[in-house]
C-alpha angles and dihedrals in degrees: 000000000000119000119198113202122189122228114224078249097074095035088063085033093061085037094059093048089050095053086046092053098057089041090074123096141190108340093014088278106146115241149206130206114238120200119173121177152149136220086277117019128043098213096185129008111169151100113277148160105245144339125211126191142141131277129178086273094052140267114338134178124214115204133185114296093029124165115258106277132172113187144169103252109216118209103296148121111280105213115207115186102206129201085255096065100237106109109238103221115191115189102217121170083209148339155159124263122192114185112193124149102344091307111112117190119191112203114206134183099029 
């Protein structure tokens, strides 16, 4: 009889692959959800492929599976890609972003 045991390993191993798996969107592409808002408008609130904008050190993109990141947004466009293809820009004059778990928040109007 052959007995086949599974290491934790392999248990976080096939529970990663499986979170990445539902992380993906249109195309298999992996995704992040983008939410930028103010005290009193939400001005984008859905599941995308990337975001750039500008901090005191220059332009920068977050994609899906960053690092977590918090950062000083400069005056900028935002540029949002969407999963429908037609890039999403915000003019903002200053912000908050906050980048955990493929969940980016960007804070306006503090």
């Amino acid at each position: 009889m052959i007995e086949e045991k599974t290491s934790s390993g392999d248990a976080q191993a096939a529970g990663a692959a499986e979170s990445a798996a539902a992380a993906k969107g249109a195309g298999g592409k992996p995704t992040m959800h983008i939410k930028v808002y103010s005290p009193f408008r939400t001005y984008y609130d859905q599941d995308s492929y990337s975001i750039s904008g500008v901090n005191r050190t220059g332009p920068f993109d977050i994609l899906p599976h960053h690092h977590n990141f918090m950062s000083l947004l400069e005056a900028c466009e935002l540029t949002i890609r969407p999963l429908s293809g037609q890039d999403q820009r915000i003019r903002i004059s200053g912000g908050l972003m906050n980048v955990k778990a493929d969940k980016v928040t960007v804070f306006l109007d503090i």
